[in-house]
ZATOR-849379 format. One record per residue: x, y, z of N, C-alpha, C, CB in turn. Coordinates in Angstrom, 1 decimal, decimal comma, padded with zeros to 4 digits. Glycine has a CB too. Example, Ala and Ser with C-alpha at 12.3 -4.5 7.8 and 13.67 -1.06 7.14 Angstrom:
! residues 2
013,2	-005,7	007,8	012,3	-004,5	007,8	013,2	-003,3	007,8	011,3	-004,5	009,0
012,8	-002,2	007,1	013,7	-001,1	007,1	012,9	000,0	007,9	014,1	-000,6	005,7
! end
This chain:
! residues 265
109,8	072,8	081,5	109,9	071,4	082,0	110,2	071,5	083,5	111,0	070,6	081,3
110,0	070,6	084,2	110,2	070,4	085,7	111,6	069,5	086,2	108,7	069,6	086,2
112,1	070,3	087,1	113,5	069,4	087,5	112,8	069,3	089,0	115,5	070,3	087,2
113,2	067,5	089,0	112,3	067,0	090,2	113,5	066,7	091,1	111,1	065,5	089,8
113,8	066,8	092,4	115,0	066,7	093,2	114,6	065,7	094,3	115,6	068,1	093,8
114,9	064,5	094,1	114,6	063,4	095,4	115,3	063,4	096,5	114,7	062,0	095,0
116,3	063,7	097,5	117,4	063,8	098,3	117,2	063,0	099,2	117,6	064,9	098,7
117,8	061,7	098,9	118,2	060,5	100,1	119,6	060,9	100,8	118,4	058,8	099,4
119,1	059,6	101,8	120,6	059,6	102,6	121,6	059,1	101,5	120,7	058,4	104,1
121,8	058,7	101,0	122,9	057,7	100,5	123,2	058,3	099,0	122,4	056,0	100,5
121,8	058,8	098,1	122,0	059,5	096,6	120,9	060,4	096,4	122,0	058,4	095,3
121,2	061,4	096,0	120,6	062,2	095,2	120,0	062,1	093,3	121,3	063,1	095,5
118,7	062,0	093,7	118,2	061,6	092,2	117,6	063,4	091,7	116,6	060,0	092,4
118,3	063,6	090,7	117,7	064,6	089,2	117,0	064,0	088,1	118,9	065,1	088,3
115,8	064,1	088,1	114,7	063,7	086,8	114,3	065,2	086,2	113,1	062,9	087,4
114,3	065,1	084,7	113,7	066,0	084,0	112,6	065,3	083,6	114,5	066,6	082,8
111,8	066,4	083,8	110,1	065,4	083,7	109,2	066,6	083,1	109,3	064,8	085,5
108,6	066,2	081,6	107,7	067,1	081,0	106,3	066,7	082,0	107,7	066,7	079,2
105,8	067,7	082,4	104,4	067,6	083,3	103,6	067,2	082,5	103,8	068,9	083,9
102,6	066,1	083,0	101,1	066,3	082,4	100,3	066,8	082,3	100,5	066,0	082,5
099,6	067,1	081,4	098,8	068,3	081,1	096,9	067,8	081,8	098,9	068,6	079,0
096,9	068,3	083,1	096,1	068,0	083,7	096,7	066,9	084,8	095,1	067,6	082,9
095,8	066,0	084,7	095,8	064,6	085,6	097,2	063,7	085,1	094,1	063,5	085,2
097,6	063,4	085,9	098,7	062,2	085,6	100,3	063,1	086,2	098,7	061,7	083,6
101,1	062,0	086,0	102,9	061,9	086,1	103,3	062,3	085,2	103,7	060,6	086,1
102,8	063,0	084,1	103,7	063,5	083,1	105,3	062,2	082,9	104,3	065,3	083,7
105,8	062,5	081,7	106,8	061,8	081,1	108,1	062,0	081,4	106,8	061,8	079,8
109,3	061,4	082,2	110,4	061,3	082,7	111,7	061,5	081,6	110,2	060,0	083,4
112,1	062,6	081,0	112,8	062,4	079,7	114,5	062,1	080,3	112,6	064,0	078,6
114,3	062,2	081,3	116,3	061,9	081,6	116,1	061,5	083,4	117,8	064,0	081,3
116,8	060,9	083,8	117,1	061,2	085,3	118,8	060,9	085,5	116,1	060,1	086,3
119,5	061,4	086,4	120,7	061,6	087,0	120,8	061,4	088,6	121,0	063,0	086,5
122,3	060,7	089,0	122,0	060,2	090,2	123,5	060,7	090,8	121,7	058,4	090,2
123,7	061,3	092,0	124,8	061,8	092,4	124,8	061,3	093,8	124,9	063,1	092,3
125,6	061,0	094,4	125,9	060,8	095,9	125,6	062,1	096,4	127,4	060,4	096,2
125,0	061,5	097,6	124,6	062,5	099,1	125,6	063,4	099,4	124,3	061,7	100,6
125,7	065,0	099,4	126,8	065,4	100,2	126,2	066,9	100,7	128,3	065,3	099,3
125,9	067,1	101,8	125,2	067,9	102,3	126,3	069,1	101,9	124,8	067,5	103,8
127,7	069,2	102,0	128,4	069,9	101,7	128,7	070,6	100,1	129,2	069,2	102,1
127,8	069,8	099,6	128,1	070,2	097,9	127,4	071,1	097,8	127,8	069,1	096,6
127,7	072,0	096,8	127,0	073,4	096,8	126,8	073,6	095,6	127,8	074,7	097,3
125,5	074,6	095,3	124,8	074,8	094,6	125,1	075,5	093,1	124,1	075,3	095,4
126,6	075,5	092,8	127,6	075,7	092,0	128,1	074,7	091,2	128,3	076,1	092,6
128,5	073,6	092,3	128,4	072,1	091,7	127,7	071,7	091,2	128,5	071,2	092,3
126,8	071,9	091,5	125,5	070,9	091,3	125,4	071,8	090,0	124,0	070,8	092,6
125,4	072,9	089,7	125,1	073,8	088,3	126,1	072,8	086,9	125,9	075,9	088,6
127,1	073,1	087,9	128,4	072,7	086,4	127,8	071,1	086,4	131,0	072,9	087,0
127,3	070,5	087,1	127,2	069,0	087,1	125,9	068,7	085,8	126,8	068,4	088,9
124,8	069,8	086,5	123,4	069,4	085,8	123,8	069,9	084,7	121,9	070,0	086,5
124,6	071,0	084,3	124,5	071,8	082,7	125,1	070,5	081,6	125,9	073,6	082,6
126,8	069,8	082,4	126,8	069,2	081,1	125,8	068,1	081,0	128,2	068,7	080,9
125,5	066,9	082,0	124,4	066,6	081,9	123,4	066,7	080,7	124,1	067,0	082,7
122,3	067,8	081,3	121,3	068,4	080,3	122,0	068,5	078,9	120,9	070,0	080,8
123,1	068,9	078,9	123,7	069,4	077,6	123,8	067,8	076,7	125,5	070,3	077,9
124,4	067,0	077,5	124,2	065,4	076,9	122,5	064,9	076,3	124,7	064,3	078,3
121,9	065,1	076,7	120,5	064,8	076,6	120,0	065,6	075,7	119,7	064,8	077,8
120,8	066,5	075,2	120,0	067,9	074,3	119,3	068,9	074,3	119,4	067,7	073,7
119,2	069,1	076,2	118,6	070,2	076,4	119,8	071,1	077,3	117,2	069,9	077,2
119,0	072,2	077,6	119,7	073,3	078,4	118,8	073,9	079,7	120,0	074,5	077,3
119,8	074,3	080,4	119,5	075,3	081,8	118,1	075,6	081,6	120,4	076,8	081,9
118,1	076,5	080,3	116,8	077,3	080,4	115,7	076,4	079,8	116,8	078,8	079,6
115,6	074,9	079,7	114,3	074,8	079,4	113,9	074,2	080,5	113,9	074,1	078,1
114,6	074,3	082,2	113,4	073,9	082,9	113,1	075,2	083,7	113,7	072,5	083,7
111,6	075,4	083,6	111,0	076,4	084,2	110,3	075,8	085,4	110,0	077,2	083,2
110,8	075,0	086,5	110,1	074,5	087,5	110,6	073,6	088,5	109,1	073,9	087,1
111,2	073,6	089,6	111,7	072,6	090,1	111,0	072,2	091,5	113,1	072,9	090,2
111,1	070,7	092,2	110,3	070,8	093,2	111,6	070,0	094,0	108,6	070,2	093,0
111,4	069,6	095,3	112,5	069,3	096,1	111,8	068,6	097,2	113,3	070,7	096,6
112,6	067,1	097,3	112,0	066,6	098,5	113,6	065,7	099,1	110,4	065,4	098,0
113,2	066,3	100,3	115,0	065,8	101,0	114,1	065,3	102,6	116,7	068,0	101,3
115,5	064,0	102,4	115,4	063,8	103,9	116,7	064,1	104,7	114,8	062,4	104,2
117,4	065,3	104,1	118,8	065,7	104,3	118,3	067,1	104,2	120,0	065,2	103,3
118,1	067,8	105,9	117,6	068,8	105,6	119,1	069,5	105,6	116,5	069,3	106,4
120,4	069,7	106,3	121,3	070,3	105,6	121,1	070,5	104,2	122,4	069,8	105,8
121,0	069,5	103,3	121,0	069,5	101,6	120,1	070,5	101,1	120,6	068,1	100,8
119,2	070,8	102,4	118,1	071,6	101,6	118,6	073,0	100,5	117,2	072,2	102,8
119,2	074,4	101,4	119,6	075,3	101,3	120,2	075,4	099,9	120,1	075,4	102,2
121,0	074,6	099,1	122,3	074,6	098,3	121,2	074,4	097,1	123,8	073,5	098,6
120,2	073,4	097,5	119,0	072,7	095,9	118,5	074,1	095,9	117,2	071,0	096,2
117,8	075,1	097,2	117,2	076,0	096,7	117,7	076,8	095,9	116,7	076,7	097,4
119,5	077,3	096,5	119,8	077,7	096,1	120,1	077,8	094,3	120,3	077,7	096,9
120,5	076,5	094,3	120,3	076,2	092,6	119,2	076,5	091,7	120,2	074,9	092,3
118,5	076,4	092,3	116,6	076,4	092,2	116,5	078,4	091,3	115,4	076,2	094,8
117,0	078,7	092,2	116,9	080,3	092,4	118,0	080,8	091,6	117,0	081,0	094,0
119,0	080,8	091,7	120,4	081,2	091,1	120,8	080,6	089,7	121,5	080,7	092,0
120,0	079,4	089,2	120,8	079,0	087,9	119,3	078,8	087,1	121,9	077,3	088,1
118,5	078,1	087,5	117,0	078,1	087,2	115,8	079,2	087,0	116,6	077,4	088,2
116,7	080,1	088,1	116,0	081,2	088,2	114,1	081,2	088,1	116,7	081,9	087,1
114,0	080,1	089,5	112,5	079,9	089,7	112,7	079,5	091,0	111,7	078,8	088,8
112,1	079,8	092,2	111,3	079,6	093,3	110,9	078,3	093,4	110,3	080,5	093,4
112,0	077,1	094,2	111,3	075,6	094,2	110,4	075,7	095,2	112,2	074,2	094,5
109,5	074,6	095,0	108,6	073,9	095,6	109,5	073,1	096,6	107,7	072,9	094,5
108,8	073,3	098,0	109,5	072,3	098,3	108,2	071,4	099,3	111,0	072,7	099,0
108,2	070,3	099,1	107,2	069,0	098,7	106,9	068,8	100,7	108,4	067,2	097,6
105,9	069,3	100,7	105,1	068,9	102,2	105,2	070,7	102,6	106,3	067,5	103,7
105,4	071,8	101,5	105,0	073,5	102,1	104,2	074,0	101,4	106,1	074,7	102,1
103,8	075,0	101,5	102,7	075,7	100,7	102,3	075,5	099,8	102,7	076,6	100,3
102,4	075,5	098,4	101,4	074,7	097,0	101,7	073,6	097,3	101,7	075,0	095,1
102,9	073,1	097,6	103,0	071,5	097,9	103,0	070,9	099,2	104,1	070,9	097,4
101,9	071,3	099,8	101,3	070,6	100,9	101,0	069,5	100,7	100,4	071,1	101,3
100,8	068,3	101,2	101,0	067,1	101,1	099,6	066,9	100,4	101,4	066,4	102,5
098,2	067,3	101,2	096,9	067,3	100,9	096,4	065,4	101,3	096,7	068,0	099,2
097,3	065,3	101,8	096,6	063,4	102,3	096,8	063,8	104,0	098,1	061,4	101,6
095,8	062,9	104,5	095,9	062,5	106,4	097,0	061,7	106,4	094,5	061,4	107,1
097,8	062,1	107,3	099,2	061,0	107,9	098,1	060,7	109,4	101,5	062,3	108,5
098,3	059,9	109,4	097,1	059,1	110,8	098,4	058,4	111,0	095,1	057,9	110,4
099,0	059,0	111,9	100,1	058,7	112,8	100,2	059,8	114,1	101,5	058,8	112,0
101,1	059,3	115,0	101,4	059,8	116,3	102,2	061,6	115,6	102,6	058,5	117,2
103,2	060,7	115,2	103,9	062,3	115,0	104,3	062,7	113,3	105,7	062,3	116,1
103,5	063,2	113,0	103,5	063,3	111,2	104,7	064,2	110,8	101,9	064,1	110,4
105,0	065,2	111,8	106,1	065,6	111,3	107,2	065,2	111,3	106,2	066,5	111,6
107,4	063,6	111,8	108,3	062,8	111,8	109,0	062,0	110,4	107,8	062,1	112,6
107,7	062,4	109,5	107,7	060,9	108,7	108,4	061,8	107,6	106,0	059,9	108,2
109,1	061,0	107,1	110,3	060,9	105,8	109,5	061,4	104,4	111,0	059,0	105,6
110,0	062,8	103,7	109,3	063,0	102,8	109,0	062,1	101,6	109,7	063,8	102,5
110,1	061,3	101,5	110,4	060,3	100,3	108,7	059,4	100,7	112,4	059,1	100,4
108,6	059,1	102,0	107,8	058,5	102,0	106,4	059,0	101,6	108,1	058,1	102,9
106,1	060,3	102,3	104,5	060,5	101,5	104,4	060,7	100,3	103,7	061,8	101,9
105,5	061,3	099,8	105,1	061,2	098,5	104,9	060,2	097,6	105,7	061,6	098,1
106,0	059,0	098,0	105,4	057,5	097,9	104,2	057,0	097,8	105,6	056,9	098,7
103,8	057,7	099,0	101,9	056,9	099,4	101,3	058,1	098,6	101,1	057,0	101,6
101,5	059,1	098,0	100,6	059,5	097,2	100,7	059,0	095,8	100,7	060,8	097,2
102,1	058,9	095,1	101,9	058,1	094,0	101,2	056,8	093,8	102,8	057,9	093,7
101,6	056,3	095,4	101,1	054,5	095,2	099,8	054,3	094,8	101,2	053,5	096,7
099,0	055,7	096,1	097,2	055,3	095,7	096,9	056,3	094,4	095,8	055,8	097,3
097,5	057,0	093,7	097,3	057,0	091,9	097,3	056,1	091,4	098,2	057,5	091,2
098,7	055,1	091,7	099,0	053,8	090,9	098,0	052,9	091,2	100,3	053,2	091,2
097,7	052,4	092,0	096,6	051,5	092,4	095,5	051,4	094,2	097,6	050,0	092,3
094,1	051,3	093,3	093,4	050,9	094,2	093,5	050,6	095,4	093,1	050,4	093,9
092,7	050,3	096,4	092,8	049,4	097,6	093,9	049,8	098,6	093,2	048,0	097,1
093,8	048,8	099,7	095,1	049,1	100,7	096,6	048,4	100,0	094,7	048,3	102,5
097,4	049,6	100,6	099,3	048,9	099,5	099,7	049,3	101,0	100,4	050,3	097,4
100,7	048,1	100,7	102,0	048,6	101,2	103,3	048,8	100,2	102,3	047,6	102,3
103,9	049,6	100,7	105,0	050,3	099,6	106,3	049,9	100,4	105,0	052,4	099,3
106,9	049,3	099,2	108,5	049,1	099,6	109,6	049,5	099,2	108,8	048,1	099,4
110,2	051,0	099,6	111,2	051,4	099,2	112,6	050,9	099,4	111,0	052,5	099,5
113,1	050,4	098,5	114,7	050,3	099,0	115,4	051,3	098,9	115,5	049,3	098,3
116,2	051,8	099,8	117,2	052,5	100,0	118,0	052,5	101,0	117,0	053,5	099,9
119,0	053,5	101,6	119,6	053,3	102,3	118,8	052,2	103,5	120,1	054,5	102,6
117,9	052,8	104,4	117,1	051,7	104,6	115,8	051,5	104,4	117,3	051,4	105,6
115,2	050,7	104,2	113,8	050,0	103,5	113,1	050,2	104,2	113,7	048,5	103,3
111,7	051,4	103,8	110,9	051,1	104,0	109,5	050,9	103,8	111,1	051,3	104,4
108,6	050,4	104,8	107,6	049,6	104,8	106,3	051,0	104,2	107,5	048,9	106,6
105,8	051,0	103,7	104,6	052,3	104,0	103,2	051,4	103,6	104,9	054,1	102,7
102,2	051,9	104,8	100,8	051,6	104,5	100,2	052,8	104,4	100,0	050,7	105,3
099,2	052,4	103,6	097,7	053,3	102,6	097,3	052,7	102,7	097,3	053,8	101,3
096,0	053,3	102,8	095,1	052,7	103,2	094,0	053,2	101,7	094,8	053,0	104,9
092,9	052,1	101,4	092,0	052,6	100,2	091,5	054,0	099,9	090,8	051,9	100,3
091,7	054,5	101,0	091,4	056,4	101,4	092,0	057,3	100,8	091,7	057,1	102,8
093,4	056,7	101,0	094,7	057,1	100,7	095,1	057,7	101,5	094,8	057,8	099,8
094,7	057,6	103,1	095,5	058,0	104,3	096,7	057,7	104,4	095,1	057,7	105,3
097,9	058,0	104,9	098,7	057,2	105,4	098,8	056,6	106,4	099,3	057,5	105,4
099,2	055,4	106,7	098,8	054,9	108,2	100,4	054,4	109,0	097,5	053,3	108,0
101,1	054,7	108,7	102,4	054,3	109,1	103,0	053,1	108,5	102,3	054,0	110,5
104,5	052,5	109,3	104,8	051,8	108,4	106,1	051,3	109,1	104,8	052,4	107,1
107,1	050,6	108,7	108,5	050,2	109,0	109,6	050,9	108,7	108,8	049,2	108,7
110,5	050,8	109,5	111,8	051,3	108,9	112,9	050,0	109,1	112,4	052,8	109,5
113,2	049,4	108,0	114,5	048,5	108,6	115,4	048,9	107,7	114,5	046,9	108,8
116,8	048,1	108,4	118,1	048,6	107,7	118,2	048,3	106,4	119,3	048,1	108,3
118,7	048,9	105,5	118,7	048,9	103,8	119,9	047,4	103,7	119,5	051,0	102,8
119,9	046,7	103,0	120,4	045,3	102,6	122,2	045,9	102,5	119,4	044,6	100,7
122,4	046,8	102,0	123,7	047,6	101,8	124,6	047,9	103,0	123,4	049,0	101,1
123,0	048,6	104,0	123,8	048,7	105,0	123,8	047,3	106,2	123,4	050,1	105,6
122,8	046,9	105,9	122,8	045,2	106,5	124,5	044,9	106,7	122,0	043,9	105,0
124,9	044,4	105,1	126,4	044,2	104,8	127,5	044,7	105,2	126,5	044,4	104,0
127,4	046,7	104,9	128,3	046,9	105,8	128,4	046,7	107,0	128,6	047,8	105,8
127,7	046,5	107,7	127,5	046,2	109,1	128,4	044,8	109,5	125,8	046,1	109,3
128,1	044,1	109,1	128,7	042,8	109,0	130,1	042,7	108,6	127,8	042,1	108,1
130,0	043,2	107,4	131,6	042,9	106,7	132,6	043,6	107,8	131,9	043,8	104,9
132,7	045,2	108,6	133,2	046,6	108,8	132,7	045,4	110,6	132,2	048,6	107,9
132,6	044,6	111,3	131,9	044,2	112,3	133,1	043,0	112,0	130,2	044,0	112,3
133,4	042,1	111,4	133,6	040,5	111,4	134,8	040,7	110,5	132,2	039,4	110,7
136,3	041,2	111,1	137,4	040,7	110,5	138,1	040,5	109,2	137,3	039,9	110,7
136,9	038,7	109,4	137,5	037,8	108,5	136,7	037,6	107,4	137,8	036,6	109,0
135,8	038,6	107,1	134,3	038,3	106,1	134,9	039,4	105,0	132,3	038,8	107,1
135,0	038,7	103,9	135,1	039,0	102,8	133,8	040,2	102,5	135,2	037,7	102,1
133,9	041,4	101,7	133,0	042,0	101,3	132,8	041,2	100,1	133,2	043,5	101,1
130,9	041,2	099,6	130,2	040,4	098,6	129,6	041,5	097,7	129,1	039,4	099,3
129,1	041,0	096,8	128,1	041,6	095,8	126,4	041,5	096,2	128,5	040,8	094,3
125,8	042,4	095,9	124,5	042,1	096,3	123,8	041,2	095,1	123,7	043,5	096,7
123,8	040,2	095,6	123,1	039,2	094,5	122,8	037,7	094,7	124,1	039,1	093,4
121,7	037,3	094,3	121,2	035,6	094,5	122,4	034,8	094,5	120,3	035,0	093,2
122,4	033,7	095,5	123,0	032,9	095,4	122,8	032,2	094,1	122,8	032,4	096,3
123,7	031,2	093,5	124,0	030,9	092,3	123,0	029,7	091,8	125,3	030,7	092,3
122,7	028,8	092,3	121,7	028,0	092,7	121,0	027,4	093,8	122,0	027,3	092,4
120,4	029,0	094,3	119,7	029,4	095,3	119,5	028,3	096,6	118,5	029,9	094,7
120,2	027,4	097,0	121,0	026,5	097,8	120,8	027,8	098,9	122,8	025,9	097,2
120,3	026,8	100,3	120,4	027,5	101,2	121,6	027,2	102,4	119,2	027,5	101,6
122,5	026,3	102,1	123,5	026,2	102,8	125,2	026,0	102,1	122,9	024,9	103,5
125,5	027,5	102,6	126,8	027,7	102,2	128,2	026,8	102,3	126,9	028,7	102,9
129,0	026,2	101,1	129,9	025,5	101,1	131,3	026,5	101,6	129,9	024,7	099,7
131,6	027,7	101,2	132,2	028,3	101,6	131,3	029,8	102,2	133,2	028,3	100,7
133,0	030,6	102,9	132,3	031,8	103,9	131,7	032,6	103,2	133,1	032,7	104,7
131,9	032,7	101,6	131,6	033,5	100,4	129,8	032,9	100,2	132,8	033,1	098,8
129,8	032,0	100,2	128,8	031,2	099,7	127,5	031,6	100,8	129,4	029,6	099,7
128,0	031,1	102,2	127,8	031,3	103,6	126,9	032,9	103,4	129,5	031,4	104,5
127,8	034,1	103,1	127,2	035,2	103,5	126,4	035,7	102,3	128,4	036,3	104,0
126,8	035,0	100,9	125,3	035,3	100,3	123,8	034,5	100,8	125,3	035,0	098,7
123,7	033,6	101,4	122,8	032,9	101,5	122,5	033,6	102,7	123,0	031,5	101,5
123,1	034,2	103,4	122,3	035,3	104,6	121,9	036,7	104,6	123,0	035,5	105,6
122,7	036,7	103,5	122,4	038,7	103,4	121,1	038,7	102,6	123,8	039,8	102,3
121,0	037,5	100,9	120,3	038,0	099,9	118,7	036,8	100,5	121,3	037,7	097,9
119,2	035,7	100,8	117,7	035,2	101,5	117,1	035,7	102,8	117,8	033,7	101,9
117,9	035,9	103,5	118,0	036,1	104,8	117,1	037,3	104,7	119,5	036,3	105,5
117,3	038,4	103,6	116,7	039,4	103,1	115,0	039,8	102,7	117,3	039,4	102,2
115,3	038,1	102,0	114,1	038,2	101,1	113,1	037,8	102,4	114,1	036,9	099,6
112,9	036,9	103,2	112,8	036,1	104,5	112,3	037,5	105,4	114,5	035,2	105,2
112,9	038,6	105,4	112,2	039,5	106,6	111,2	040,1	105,7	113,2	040,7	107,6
111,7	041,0	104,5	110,4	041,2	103,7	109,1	040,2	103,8	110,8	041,1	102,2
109,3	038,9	103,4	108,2	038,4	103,1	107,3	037,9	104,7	108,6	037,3	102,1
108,1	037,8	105,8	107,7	038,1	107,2	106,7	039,3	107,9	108,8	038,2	107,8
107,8	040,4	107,4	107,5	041,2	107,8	105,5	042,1	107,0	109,0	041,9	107,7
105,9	041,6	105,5	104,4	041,9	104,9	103,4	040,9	105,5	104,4	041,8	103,2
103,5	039,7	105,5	102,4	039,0	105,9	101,7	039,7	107,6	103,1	037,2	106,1
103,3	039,7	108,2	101,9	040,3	109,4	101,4	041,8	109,5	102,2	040,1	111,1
102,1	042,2	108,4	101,3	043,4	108,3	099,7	043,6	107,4	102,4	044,3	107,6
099,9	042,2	106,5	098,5	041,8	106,4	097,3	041,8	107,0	098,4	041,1	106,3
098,0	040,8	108,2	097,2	040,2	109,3	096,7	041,5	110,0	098,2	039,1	110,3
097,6	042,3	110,2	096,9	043,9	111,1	096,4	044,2	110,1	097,8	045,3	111,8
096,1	045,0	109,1	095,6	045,4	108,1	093,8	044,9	108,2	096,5	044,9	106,8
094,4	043,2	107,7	092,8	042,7	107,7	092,5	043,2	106,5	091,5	043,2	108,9
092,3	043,3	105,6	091,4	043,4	103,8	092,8	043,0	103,1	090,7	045,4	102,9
092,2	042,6	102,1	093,2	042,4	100,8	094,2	043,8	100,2	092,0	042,0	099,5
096,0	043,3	100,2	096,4	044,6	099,8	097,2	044,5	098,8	097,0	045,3	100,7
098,0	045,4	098,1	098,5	045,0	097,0	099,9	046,1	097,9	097,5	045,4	095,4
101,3	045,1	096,9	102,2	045,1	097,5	102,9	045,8	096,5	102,7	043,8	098,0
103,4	047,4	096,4	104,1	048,1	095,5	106,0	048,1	095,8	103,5	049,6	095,7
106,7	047,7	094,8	108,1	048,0	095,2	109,1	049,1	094,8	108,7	047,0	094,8
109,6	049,5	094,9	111,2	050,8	094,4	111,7	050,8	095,2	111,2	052,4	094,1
112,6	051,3	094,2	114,2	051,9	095,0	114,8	050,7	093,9	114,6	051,7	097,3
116,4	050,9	093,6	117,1	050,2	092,7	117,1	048,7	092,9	118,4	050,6	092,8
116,9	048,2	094,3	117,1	046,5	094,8	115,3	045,8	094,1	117,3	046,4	097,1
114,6	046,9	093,9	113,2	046,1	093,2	113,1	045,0	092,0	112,3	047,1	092,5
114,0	045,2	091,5	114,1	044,4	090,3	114,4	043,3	091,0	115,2	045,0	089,1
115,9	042,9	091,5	116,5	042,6	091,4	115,6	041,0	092,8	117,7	043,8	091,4
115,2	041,7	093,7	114,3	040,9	094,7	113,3	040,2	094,1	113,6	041,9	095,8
112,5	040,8	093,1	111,3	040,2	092,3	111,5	039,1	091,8	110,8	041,0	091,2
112,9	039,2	091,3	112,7	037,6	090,2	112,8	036,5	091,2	114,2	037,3	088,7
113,3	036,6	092,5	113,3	035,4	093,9	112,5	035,5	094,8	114,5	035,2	094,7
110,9	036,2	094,5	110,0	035,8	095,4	108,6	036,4	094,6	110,3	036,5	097,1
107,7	035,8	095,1	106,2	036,3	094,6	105,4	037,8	095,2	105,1	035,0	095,1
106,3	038,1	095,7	105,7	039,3	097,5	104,9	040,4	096,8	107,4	040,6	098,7
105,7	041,0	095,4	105,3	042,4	094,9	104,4	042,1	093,8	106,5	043,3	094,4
103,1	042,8	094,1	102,0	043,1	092,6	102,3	043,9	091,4	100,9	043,9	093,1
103,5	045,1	092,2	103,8	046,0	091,2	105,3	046,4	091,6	102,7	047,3	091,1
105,8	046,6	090,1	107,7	047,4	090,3	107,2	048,7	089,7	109,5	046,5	088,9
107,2	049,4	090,3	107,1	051,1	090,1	108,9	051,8	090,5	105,4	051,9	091,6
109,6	052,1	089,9	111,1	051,9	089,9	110,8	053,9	090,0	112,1	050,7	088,2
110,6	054,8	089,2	110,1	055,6	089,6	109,2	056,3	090,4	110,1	055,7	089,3
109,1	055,9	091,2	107,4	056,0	092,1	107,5	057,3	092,7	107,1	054,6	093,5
108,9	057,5	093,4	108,9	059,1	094,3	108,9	060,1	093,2	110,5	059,5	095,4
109,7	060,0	091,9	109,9	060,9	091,1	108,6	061,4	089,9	111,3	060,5	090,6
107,9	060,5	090,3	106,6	060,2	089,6	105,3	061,0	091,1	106,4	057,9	089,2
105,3	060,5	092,0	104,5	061,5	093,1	105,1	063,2	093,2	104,8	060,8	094,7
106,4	063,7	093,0	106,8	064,5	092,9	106,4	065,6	091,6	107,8	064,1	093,1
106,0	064,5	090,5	104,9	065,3	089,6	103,8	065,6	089,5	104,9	065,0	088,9
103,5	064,4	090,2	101,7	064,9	090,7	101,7	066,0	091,6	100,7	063,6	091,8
102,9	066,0	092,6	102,5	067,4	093,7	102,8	068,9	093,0	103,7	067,2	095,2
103,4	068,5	092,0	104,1	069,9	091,1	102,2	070,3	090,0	106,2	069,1	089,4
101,7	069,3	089,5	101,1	069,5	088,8	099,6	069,6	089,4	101,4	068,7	088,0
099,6	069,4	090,7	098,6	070,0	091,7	098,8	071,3	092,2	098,5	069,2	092,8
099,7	071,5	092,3	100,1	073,0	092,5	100,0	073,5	091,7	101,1	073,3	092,9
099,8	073,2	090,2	099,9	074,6	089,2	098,2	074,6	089,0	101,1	074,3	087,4
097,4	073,3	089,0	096,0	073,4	088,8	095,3	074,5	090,0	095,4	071,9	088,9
096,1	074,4	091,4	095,6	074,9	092,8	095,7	076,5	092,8	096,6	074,1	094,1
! end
């Protein structure tokens, strides 16, 4: 089995994922979510994944494959190290040798762009046809266009809704910290300061998304279809029309396609 390693700023995502045999994402049998800590070592992370695995009913040795995509390159070293030392397999790591990206980044500086993100754009144009833009939420949100080719064509980065907040709350005193969530009867004018700062964080939110895709339309020019992930997808969908598709796994699902291109390659 394949242990797939997503490495954001903010969490680290573990999926055990039986590959597909051939074409496709293969089946996702567990995933596990740990905070970011460039410092944690590859020991931890052993005693962490064993009981884990051990809860789900498997063990160490049934994964024979791991692949690794970080945008924390400190974090890198400690996953290999896990990779090699407890796994006892040689990871992949996602944009090098078998897992070379194999898509055009048609940007200025490609070695710029955030792994989470191509891999994104490679799952998205598996997932669907045509030009997408992809909407990851995480620490901060971003924008990605594909194009029908499946190039990548660049995209946005704005601040993630979390850190929006802290910003604000850790900035302003007297502002109560909130929950990330719809106002209660989606009322756009706050009776109290509580009231006040959901109606700015969670509309105020929805408002640049849905801004910010329209004129990315408008440059685009053809018809596109609007993919969402990261944890806040759900949660955005039920208070606006923006997204075609919730793909809630989407990086850890491109991360199998790049593992299972590499074993065909």
């Amino acid at each position: 089995m394949l242990l797939a390693i997503d490495a954001g700023n903010t969490n680290v995502v573990f999926a055990l994922v039986e590959p597909a045999k051939g074409e496709g994402v293969g089946v996702i049998l567990a995933r596990w979510r740990i905070a970011t800590d460039a410092r944690r070592t590859a020991d931890e992370y052993a005693v962490w994944l064993n009981q884990l695995l051990t809860l789900e009913g498997y063990g160490m040795g049934d994964v024979d494959a791991v692949i690794i995509a970080t945008v924390v390159p400190r974090a890198l070293h400690n996953f290999e190290v896990l990779a090699t030392k407890y796994f006892k397999v040689d990871p992949l790591i996602a944009g090098e040798g078998l897992a070379a990206w194999n898509i055009t980044l048609d940007v200025a500086e490609p070695e710029s762009v955030g792994a989470d993100r191509v891999v994104n754009a490679i799952a998205g144009h598996a997932l669907a046809e045509g030009d997408l833009i992809i909407i990851d939420f995480g620490t901060a949100t971003t924008f990605d266009v594909v194009d029908y080719q499946g190039t990548y064509k660049g995209g946005i980065i704005a601040p993630g809704i979390n850190l929006s907040l802290d910003a604000l709350v850790s900035a302003a005193a007297k502002l109560p910290r909130i929950a990330i969530e719809a106002p209660e009867d989606h009322s756009v004018i706050g009776r109290t300061t509580a009231e006040a700062m959901h109606i700015g964080v969670f509309w105020g939110y929805v408002a640049m998304m849905e801004g910010l895709v329209q004129r990315m339309r408008v440059q685009i020019g053809r018809p596109v279809k609007v993919i969402a992930t990261g944890g806040l997808a759900v949660l955005f969908d039920s208070h606006t029309d923006l997204f075609d598709i919730i793909a809630p796994d989407l990086t850890i699902d491109g991360l199998a396609m790049i593992y299972a291109r590499s074993v065909r390659d």
